[in-house]
N, C-alpha and C positions, 0 to 999 in steps of 0.2 A: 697890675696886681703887685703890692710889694707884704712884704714880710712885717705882722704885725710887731708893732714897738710896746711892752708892756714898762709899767711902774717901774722899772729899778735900772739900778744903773751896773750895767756889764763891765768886766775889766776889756780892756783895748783887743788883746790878746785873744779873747774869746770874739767877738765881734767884727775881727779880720778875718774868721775862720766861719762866720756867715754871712748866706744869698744873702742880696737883696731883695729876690720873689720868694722865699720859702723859709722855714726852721730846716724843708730838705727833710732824711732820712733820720730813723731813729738810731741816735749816737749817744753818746756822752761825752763830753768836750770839759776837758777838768785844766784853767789856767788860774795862775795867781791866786792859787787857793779857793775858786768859786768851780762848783761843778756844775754844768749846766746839762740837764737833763732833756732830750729832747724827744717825747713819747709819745704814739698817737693812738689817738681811742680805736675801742672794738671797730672794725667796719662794722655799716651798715649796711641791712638786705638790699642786696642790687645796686649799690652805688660802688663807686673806683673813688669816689674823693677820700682821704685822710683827714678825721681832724687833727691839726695838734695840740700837743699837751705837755705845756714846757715849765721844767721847773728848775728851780736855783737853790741849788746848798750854799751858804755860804760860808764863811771861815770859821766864822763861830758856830756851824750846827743845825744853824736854825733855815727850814724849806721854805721858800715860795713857792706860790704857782701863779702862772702870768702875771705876774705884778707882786701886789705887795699881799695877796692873800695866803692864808694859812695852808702850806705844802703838803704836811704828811697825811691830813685824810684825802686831800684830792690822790694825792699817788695811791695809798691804799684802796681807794673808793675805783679808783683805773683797775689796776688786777684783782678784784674783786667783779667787776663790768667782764672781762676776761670769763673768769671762772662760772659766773652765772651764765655767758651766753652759751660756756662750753655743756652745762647741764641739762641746758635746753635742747641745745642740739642732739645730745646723748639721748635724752626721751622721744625724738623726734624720730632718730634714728634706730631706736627698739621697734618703733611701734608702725613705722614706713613698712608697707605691704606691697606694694608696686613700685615699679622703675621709675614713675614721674616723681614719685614720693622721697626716693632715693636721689634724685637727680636735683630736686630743690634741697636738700641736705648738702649734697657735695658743690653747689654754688655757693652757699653760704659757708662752707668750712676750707676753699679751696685761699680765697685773700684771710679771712681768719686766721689759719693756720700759719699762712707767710707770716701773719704781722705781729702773731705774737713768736715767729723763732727768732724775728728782727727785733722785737721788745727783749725774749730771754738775752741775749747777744747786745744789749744798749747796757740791761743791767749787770751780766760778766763784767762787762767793760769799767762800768761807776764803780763795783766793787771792789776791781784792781785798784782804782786811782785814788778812794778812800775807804780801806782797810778797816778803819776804826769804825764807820758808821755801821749800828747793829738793822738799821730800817732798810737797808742798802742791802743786808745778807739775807733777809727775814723774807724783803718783796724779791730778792732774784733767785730763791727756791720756791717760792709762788711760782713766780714765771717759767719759770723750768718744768711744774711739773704742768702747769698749763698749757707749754708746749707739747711735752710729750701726751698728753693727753689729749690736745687735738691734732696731734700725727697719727695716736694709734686710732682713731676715732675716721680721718680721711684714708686711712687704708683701711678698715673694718666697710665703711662704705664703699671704697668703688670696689672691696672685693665680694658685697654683698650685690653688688651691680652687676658685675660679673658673671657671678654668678646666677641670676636672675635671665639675665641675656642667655647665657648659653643654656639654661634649661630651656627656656622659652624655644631657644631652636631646636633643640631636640624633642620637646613634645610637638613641633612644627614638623621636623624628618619622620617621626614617629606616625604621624595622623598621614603625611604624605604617602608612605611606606603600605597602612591599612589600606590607603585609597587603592594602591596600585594591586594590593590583593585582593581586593575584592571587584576590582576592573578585571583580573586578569578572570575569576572565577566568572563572569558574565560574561564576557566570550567565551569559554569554556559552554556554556550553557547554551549561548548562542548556536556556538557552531553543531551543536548535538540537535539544536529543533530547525535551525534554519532550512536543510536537508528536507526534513516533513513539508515545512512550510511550502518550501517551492514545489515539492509533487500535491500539496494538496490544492495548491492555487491552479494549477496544470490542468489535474486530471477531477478540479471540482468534486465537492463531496457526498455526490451522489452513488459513489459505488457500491455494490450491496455485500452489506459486514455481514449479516446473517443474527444483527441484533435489532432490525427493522421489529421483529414481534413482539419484542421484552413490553411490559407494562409500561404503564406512563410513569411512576416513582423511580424505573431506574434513571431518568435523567437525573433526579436528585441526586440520585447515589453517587452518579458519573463526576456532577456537579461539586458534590462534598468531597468525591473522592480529587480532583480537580481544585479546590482549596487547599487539603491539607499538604497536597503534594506542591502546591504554592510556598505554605508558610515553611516547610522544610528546605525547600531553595534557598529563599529569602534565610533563613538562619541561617543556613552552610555557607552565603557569600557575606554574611556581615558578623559570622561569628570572629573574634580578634586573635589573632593568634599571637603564642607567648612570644616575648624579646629575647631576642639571644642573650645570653647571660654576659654583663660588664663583662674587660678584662679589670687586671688588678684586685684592688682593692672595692671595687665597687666605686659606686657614684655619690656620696654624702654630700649635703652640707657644708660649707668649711665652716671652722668654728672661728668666732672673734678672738683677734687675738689678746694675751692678757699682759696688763699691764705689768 
């Protein structure tokens, strides 16, 4: 693989200070009066390649980009590609309601984010080396706030991830916690009829209660009275009892942070 050769011709000086496999990292390389710009596009989802995106100021003013084509809207049309993919993500990132949803947002903003503090940081650099160009000041306050805006964006996410995780374990301990109360009240219950059980299994239920003559309705009664005394267990071990009260401050939310 070697480093594509566009239209124009380079001073010596800049051209000893590039691969032969690569344009390499996003810099800006200012000799004999030519700045050479070397910037690469938004990632794309799920890939590690770069493209790049090289452009040339020359003495007198006037941009290229790879060759001999017209510079200043491909560079502006670049941090613009920036700012749009950052809006998308921003809407993505509102409206993500689960941790997978969260999680495909912070793979796409985690190389994003790198590429454009390496883009803000190309164009610091060109604007040190030409002072006078006003496109140079205009696109590296772009960049800047597009950095900062996909930093506070990558931490707004993994802190909403975060938080997500740790609630999810706490209503996890929490539902644990009912389980084990409502285990604990069944044994409880247990051991109060177990007792009966084994003397009635013993001594068989033939012995005379002295309700052999009641009518035949009182079995319903026994029966009914035998349900309700049912559904009142069943409430008393699955009623939920309150959470101990936070320390602190309580448990919120975190709020995003603001710009």
């Amino acid at each position: 693989m070697r480093r594509p050769e566009y239209d124009w011709k380079l001073p010596k000086e800049i051209n000893d200070r590039l691969g032969t496999e690569s344009y390499g990292a996003q810099r800006a390389l200012c000799e004999a009066g030519h700045l050479l710009l070397v910037l690469h596009e938004a990632p794309t989802r799920g890939g590690n390649q770069r493209e790049h995106a090289v452009f040339l100021r020359k003495p007198d003013g006037k941009w290229l980009y790879q060759g001999q084509r017209e510079g200043e809207p491909a560079l502006r049309g670049l941090l613009d590609g920036y700012q749009g993919v950052l809006a998308d993500l921003e809407g993505r990132c509102a409206k993500a309601d689960t941790a997978d949803a969260l999680l495909q947002v912070l793979e796409r903003l985690i190389p994003l984010s790198r590429a454009a503090a390496n883009l803000k940081d190309a164009l610091q650099s060109a604007r040190e080396q030409v002072r006078e160009d006003r496109l140079v000041l205009a696109l590296r306050d772009q960049a800047v706030e597009v950095a900062r805006g996909l930093e506070l964006l990558l931490a707004d996410a993994r802190l909403s991830l975060d938080y997500r995780l740790a609630r999810s374990a706490e209503d996890q301990a929490q539902a644990a916690l009912q389980f084990s109360r409502a285990q604990h009240k069944l044994n409880i219950v247990a051991a109060l009829t177990f007792p009966l059980m084994a003397l009635a299994a013993v001594f068989g239920m033939n012995l005379r209660s002295g309700l052999e003559g009641l009518p035949g309705h009182a079995f319903w009664g026994v029966f009914v009275a035998g349900l309700w005394l049912g559904v009142m267990v069943k409430g008393w071990i699955g009623r939920q009892e309150a959470p101990a009260p936070p320390s602190g401050n309580g448990q919120k939310k975190p709020a995003r942070p603001r710009r």
